[in-house]
C-alpha positions as CSV (number, residue, x, y, z in Angstrom):
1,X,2.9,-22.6,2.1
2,X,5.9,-25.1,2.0
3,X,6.8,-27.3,4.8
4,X,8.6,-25.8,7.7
5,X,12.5,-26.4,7.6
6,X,13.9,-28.1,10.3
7,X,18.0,-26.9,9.3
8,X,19.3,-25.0,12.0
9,X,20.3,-21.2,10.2
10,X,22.3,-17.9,11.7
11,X,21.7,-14.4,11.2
12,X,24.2,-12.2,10.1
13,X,23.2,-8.6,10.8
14,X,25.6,-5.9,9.5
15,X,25.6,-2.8,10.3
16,X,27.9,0.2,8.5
17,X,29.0,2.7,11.0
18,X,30.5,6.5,10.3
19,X,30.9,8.8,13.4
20,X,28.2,7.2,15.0
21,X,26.9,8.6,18.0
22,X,28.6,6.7,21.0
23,X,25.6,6.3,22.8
24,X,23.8,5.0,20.4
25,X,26.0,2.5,18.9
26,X,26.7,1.2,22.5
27,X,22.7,0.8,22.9
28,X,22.8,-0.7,19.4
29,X,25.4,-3.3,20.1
30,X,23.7,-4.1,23.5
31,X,20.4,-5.1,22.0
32,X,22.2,-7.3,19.8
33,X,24.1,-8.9,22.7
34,X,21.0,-9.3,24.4
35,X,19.1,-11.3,21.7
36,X,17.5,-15.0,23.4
37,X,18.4,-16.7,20.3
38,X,22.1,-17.2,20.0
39,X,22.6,-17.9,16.0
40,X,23.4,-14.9,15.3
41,X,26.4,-12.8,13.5
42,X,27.1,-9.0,14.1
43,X,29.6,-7.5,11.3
44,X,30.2,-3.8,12.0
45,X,31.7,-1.6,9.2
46,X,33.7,1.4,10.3
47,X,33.9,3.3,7.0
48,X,37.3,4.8,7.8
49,X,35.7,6.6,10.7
50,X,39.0,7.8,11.9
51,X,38.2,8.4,15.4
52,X,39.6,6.4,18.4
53,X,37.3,6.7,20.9
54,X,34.6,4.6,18.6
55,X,37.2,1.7,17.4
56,X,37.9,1.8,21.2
57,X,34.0,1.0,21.9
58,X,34.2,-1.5,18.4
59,X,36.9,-3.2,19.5
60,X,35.8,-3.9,23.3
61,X,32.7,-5.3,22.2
62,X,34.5,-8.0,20.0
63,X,36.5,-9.3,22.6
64,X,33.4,-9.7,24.8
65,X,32.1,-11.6,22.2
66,X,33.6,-13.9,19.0
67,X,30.4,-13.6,17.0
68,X,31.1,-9.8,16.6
69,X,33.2,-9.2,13.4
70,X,34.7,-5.6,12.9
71,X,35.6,-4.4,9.6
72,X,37.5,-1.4,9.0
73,X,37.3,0.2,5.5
74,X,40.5,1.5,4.5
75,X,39.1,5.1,2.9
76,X,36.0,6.3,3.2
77,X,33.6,5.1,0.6
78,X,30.0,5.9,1.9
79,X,27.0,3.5,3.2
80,X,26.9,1.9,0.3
81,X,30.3,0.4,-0.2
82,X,30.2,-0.2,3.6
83,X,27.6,-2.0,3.6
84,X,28.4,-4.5,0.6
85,X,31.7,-5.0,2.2
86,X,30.0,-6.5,5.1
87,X,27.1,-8.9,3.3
88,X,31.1,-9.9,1.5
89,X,31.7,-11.1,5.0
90,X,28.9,-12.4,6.1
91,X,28.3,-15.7,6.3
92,X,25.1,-16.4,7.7
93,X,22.3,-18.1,5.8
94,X,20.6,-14.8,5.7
95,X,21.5,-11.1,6.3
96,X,19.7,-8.6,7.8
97,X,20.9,-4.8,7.7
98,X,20.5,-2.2,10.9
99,X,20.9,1.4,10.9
100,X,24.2,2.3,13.4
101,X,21.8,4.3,16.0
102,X,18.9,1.5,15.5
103,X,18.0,-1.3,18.4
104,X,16.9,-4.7,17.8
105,X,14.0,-6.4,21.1
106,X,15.4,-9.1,22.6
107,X,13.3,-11.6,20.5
108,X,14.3,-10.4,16.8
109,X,16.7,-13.0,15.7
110,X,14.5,-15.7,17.1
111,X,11.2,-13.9,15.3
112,X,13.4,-13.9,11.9
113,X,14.9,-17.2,12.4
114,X,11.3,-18.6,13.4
115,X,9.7,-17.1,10.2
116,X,12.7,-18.7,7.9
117,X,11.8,-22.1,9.3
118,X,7.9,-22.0,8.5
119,X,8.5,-20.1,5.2
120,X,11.7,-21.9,3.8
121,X,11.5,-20.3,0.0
122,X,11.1,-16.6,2.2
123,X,13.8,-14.3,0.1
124,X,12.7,-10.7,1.9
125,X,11.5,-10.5,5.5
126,X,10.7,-7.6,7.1
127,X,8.8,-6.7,10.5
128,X,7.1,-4.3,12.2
129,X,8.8,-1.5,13.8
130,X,9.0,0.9,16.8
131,X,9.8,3.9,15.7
132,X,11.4,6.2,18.8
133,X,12.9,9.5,19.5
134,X,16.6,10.6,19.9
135,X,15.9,9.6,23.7
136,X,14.7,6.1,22.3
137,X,11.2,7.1,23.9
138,X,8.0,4.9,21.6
139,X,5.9,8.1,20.3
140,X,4.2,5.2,18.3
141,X,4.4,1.8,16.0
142,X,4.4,1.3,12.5
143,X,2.3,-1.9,11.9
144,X,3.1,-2.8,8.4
145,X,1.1,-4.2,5.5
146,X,1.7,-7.3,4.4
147,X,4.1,-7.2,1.0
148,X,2.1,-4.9,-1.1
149,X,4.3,-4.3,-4.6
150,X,2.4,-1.3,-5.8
151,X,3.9,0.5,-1.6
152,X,6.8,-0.6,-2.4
153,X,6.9,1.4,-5.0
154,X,5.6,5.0,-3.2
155,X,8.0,4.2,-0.2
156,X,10.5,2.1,1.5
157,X,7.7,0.9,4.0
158,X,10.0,-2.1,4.6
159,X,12.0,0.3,6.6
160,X,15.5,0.0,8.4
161,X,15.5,-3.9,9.3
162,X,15.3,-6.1,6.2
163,X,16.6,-9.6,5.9
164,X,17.7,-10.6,2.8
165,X,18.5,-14.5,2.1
166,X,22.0,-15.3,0.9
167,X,20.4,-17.3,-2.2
168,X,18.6,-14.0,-3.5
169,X,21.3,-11.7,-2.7
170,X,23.8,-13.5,-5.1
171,X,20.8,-13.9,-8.0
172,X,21.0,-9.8,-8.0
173,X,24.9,-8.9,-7.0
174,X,24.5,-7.7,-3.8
175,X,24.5,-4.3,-2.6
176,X,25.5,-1.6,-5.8
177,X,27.2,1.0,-5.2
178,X,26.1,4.8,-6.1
179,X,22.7,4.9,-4.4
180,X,24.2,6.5,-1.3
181,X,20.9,7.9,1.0
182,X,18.4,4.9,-1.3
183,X,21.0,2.2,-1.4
184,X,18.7,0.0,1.0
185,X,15.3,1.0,-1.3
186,X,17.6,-0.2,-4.4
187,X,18.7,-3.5,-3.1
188,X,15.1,-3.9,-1.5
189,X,13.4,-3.4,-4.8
190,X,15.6,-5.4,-6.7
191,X,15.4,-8.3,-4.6
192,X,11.4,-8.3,-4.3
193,X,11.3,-8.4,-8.2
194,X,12.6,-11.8,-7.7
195,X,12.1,-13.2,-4.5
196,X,10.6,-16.9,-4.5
197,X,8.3,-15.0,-1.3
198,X,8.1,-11.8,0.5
199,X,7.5,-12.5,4.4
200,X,6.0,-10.0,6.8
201,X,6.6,-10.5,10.5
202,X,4.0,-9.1,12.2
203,X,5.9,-8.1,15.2
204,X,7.9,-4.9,16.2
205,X,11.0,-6.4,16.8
206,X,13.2,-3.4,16.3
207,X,13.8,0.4,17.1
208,X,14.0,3.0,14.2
209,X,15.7,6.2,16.0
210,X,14.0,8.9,14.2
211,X,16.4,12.4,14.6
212,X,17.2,15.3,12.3
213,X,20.2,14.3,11.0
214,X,18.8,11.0,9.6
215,X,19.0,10.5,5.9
216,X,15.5,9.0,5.7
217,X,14.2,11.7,7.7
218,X,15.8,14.9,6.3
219,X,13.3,17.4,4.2
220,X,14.4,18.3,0.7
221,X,17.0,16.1,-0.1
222,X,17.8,16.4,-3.2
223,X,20.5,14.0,-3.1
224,X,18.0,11.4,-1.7
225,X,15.5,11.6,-4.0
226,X,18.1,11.4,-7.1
227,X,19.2,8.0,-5.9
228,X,15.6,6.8,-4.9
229,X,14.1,8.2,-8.8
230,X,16.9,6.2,-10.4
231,X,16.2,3.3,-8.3
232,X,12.4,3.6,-9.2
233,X,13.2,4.4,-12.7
234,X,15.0,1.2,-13.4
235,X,12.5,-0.9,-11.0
236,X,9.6,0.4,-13.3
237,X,11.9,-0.8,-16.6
238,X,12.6,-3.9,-14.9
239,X,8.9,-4.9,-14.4
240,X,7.4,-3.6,-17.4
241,X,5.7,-0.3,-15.9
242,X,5.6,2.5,-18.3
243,X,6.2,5.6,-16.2
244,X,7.7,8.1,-14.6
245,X,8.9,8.8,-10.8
246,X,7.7,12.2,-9.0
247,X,8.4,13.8,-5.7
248,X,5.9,14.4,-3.5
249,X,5.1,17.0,-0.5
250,X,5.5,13.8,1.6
251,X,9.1,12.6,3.2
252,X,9.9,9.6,1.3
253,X,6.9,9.4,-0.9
254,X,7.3,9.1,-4.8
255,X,4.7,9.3,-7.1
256,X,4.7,6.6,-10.3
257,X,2.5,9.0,-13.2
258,X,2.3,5.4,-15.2
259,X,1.5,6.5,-18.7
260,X,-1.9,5.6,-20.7
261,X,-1.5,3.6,-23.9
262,X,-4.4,2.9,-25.3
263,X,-7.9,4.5,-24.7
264,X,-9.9,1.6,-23.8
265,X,-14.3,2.3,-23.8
266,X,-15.0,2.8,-20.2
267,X,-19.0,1.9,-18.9
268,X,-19.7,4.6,-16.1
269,X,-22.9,2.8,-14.7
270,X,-24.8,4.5,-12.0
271,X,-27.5,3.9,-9.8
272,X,-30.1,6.3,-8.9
273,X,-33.2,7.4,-7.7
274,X,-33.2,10.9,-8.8
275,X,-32.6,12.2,-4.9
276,X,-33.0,15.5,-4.3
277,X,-30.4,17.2,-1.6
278,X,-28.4,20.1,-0.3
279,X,-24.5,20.4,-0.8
280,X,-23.3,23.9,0.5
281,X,-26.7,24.7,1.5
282,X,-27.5,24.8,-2.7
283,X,-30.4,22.4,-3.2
284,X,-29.2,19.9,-6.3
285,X,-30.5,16.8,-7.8
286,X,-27.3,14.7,-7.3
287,X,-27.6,12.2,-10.0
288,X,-27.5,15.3,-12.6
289,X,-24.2,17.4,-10.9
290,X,-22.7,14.0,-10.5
291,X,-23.2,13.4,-14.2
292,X,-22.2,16.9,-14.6
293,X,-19.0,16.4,-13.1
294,X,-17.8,13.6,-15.0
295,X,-18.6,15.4,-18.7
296,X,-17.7,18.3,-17.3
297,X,-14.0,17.5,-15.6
298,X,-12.8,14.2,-16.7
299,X,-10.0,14.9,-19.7
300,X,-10.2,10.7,-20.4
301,X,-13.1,10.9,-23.3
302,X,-13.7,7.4,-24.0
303,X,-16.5,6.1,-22.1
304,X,-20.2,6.2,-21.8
305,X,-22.8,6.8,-19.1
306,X,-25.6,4.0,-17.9
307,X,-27.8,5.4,-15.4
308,X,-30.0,2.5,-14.0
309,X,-33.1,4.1,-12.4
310,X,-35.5,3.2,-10.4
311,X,-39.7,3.6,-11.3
312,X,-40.8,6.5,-10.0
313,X,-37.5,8.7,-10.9
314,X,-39.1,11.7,-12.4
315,X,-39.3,12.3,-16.2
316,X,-37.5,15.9,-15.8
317,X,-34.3,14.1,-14.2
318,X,-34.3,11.2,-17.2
319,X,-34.6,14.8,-19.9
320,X,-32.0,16.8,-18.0
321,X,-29.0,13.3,-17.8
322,X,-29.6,12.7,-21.6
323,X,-29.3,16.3,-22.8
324,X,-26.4,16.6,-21.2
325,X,-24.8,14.4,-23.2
326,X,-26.9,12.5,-25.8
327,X,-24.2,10.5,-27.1
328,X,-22.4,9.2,-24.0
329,X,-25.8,8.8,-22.0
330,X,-28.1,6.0,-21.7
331,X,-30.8,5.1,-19.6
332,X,-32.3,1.6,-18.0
333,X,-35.3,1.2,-15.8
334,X,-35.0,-1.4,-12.8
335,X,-38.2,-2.1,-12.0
336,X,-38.0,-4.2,-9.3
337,X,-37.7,-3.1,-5.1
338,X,-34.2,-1.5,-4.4
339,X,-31.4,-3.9,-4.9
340,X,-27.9,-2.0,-5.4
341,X,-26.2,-5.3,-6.8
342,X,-28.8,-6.2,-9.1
343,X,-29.1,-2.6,-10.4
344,X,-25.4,-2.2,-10.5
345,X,-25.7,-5.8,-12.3
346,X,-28.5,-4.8,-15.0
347,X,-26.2,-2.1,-15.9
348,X,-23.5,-4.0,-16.7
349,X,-25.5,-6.4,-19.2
350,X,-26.2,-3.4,-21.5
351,X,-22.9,-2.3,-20.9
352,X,-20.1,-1.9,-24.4
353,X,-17.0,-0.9,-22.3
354,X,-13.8,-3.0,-21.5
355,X,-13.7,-1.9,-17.8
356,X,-16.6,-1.1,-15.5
357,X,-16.9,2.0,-13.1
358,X,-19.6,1.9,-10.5
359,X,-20.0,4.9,-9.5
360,X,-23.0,6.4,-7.0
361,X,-25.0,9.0,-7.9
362,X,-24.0,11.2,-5.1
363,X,-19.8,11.8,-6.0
364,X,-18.7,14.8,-7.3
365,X,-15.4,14.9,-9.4
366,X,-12.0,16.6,-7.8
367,X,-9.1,15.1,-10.0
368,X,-9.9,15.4,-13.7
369,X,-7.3,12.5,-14.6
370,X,-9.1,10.3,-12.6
371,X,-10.0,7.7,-15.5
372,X,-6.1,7.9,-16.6
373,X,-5.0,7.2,-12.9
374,X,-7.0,4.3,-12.7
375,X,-7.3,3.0,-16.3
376,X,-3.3,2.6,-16.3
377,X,-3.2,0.3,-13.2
378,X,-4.7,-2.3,-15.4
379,X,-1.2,-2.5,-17.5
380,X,-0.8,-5.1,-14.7
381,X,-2.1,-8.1,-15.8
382,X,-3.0,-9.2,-12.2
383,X,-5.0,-6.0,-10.7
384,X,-8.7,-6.3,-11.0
385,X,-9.8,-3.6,-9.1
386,X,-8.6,0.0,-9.1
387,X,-10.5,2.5,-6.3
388,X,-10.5,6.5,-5.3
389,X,-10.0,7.9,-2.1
390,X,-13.4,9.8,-1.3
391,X,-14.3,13.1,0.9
392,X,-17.5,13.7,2.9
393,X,-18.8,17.1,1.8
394,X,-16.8,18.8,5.2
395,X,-13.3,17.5,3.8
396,X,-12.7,14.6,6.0
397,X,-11.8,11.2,5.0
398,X,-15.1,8.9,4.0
399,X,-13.1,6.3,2.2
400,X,-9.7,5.3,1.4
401,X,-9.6,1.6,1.4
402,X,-11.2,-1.5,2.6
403,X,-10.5,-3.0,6.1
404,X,-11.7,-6.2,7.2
405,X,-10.8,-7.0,10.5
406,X,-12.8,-9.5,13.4
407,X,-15.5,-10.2,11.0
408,X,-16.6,-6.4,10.3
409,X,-15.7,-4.0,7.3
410,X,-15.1,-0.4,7.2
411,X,-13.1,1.8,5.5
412,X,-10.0,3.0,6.3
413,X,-9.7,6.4,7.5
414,X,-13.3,7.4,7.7
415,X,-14.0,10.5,9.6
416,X,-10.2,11.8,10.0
417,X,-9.5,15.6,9.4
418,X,-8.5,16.6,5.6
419,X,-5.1,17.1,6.2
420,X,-4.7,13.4,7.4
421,X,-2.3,11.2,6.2
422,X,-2.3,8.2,8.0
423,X,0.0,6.5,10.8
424,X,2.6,6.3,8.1
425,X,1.1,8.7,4.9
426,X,-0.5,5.7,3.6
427,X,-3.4,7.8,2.4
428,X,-0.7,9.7,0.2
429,X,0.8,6.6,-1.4
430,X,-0.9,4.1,-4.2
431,X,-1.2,0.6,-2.4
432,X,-2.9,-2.9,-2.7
433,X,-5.7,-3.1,-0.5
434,X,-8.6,-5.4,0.8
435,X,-10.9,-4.4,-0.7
436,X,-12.5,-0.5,-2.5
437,X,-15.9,0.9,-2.2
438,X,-18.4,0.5,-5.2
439,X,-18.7,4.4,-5.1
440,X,-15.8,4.5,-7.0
441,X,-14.4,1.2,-8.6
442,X,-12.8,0.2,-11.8
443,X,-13.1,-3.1,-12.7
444,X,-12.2,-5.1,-15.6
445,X,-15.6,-6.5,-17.4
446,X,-14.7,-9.8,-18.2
447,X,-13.8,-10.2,-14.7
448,X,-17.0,-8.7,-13.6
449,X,-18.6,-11.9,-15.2
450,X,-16.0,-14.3,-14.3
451,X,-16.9,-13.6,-10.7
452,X,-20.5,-13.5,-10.8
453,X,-21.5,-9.8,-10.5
454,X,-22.6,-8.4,-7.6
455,X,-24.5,-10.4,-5.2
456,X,-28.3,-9.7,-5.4
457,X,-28.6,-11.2,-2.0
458,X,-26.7,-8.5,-0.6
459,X,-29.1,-5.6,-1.9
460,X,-28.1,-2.5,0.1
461,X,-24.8,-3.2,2.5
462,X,-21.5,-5.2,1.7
463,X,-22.4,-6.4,-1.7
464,X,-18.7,-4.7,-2.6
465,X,-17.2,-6.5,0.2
466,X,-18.5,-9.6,-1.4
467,X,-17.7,-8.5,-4.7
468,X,-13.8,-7.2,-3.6
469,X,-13.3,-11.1,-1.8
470,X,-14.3,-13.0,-5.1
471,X,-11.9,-11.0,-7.0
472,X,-9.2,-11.2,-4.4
473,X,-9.8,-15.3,-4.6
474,X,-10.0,-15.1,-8.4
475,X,-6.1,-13.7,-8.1
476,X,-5.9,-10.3,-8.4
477,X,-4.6,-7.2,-6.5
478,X,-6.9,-4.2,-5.7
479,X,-5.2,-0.6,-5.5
480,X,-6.4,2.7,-4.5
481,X,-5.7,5.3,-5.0
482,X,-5.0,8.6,-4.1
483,X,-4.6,10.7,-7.4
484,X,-8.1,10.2,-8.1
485,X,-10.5,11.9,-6.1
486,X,-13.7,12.5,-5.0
487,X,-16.1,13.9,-3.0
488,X,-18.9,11.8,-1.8
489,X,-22.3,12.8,-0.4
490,X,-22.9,9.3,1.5
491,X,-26.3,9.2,3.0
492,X,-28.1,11.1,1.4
493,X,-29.6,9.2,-1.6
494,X,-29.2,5.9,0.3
495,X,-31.4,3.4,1.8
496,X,-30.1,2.9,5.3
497,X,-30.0,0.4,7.6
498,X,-28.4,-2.9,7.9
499,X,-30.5,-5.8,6.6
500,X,-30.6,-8.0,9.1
501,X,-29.1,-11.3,7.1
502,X,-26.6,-9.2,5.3
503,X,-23.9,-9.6,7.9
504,X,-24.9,-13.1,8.2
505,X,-24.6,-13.8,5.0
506,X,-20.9,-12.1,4.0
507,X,-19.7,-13.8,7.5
508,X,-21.4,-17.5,6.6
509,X,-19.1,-16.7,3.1
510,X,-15.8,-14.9,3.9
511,X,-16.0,-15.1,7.8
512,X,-12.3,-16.4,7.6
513,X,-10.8,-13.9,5.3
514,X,-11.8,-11.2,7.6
515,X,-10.5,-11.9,10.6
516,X,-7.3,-10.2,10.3
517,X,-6.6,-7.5,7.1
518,X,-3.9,-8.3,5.5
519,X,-3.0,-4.9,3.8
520,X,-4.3,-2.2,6.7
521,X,-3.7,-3.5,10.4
522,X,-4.1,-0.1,12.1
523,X,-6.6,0.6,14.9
524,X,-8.6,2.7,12.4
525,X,-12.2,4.1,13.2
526,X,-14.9,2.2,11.1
């Protein structure tokens, strides 16, 4: 972190306006009026509205006060050009945009301006939000990640309030024009490419007015999504990301199908004990249909299979992995009492691949591109770790994500209905994350090393906490993701129980880090 800056700054906050509602703009320009920080700057941009009732309203509220500025376009030119008329005449230290029909709280210049002063080299800010009804009732808040890149990508999560500092907005030109419905997902994605730092305020400090006739909000806009794809299109060329942009069932989700290369070896290692248990009342040996599964389903060919079993697994389970695939197949006693790290850890060794998978023997496969999907996150240079969202045999949510919060870890989402999509979808969008469950994880083997394996003195619970932290410190981002799923049959070849120094232990090591999640700071279940 660099040193807090003393300098004094404004906020200029422009807002482009067209027809507005007059109720809402009157609420809008209140809440500005009745910020308790006064270094502020209000530009309004009536894009050739033509009405006189609303330059009536404009105008009255600029003689109230000199630090509103209205602008009046002289033809109509859409939110775009509106908009990068008024960041033309702004001239605060940084701008922030607002929707016409949106509110600011009271405290939201002094929350930005407080944030610019202990993060001096902060390029993007963006906060937490309210989001409210045509009424301005609170059905709920969106509490926001911190910046996560790979979001960004699936959705404008910064959402309707973004402050952008005057230095960054001249390094990329300002608003451009012909984005009309994206042009804020544009300039927001253009600036984070370069921003010296990306700040997130964690504090609801405005009021998104969610109604039908909002551009954000409206189903199948085709017009929308044209402007967003291009925007994505040349963010992805920009950074180096070889893909392309999809639409989604989801309001303002996009898809990024990033495209496979190379075929690099993959090591599937597995743990197992050869458990025996029922899945749709059919009796199955789960370390076999798992097996099964992946040979069966996956369309990524390059990798191979190391089942670490424990003594005692019976000789008819050992015949029945290898003959399904002799070639891809291997087997390795652990002959030692049950340690999940140190099997996972004794697979490894023996292991040829380029990336490691842990997998548990108890997953079944859904997506059958699920090596692709995660094998072409690693394009990045900085992501370690790439995970699945995972289903409990009923449909609902067993995993889709670390979250650490007060010293305990869970996973995100566990036990909501199928159909669930999060507070705001984010179990339909790729994201970084905490940390990812070792039931499903991608890791890059030389990193595996590099960080020590898996810690054999957590032998049953949180040894992929652990092993998600030292990867984090190491540097790297961990995704999930939702393209590559699975069904998991948790419990049932498991030891149970918490060992009683295991919690102990991961506290002792990342107590800190897991006080507060920086990715996922919803009231989940866990």
């Amino acid at each position: 972190m660099t040193s807090p800056d003393p300098t004094p700054h404004t906020l200029s906050i422009v807002v482009p306006v067209y027809r507005t509602n007059h109720r809402h703009l009157r609420e809008m320009l209140d809440s500005v009026l009745a910020q308790d920080d006064p270094h502020w700057q209000l530009v309004v941009v009536d894009d050739h509205s033509g009405e006189a009732d609303l330059t009536e309203i404009l105008d009255s509220y600029a003689r109230r006060d000199r630090r509103i500025i209205i602008e009046v376009m002289e033809q109509n030119g859409g939110i775009g050009a509106a908009t990068a008329h008024g960041i033309d005449r702004a001239t605060g230290d940084y701008i922030a945009l607002l929707d016409h029909d949106d509110m600011l709280t009271a405290d939201a210049v002094r929350r930005v301006l407080d944030a610019v002063r202990a993060e001096p080299d902060a390029d993007v800010l963006y906060s937490n939000e309210f989001r409210v009804d045509e009424a301005g009732a609170h059905p709920y808040r969106f509490l926001k990640p911190d910046f996560s890149p790979e979001r960004l990508r699936s959705q404008m999560y910064f959402g309707h309030l973004v402050v952008y500092s005057r230095h960054v907005l001249q390094r990329i030109g300002g608003m451009r024009l012909g984005y009309d419905g994206s042009q804020d997902y544009d300039l927001a994605l253009r600036a984070s490419e370069i921003a010296r730092r990306v700040v997130h305020i964690p504090r609801s400090i405005y009021k998104w007015r969610i109604h039908d006739s909002s551009v954000s909000h409206a189903k199948g806009n085709d017009r929308v999504f044209d402007s967003a794809r291009r925007a994505l299109t040349e963010h992805l060329a920009r950074v180096g990301i070889d893909g392309v942009v999809e639409q989604t069932h989801d309001e303002g989700v996009y898809r990024i199908r990033r495209r496979l290369t190379d075929s690099p070896l993959v090591s599937i290692i597995i743990p197992t004990r050869g458990s025996i248990g029922t899945v749709d009342d059919h009796e199955r040996v789960f370390v076999i249909e798992a097996v099964r599964s992946v040979i069966e389903r996956s369309t990524y060919r390059n990798y191979e299979i190391i089942v670490v079993w424990d003594t005692g697994t019976p000789q008819s389970v050992l015949d029945a992995l290898v003959a399904l695939d002799p070639d891809r197949v291997r087997l390795v006693e652990y002959d030692l009492p049950f340690n999940f790290s140190a099997k996972i850890n004794r697979g490894a060794v023996v292991a040829h691949g380029e990336y490691f998978l842990m997998l548990n023997d108890d997953v079944e496969l859904i997506d059958p591109d699920w090596l692709e999907v995660m094998l072409a996150h690693f394009a990045a240079e900085d992501v370690g770790m790439v995970g699945s969202v995972l289903y409990f045999e009923d449909g609902t949510v067993q995993h889709a994500g670390h979250l650490y919060e007060g010293g305990n870890a869970g996973h995100i989402g566990i036990g909501e209905k199928a159909d669930w999509v999060g507070v705001a979808k984010e179990l339909h969008v790729e994201r970084e994350v905490s940390g990812v469950t070792a039931a499903c994880s991608v890791v890059r083997a030389e990193l595996f090393f590099r960080v020590g394996g898996m810690s054999t003195t957590l032998p049953v619970n949180y040894n992929d906490v652990d092993f998600c932290l030292k990867v984090a410190q190491a540097g790297y981002r961990i995704i999930v993701t939702p393209y590559a799923r699975m069904y998991h049959y948790e419990s049932q070849t498991r030891i149970s129980g918490v060992h009683p120094n295991e919690w102990r232990e991961l506290n002792d090591r990342w107590g800190r880090l897991m006080l507060r999640d920086r990715f996922e700071p919803f009231p989940h279940r866990y």
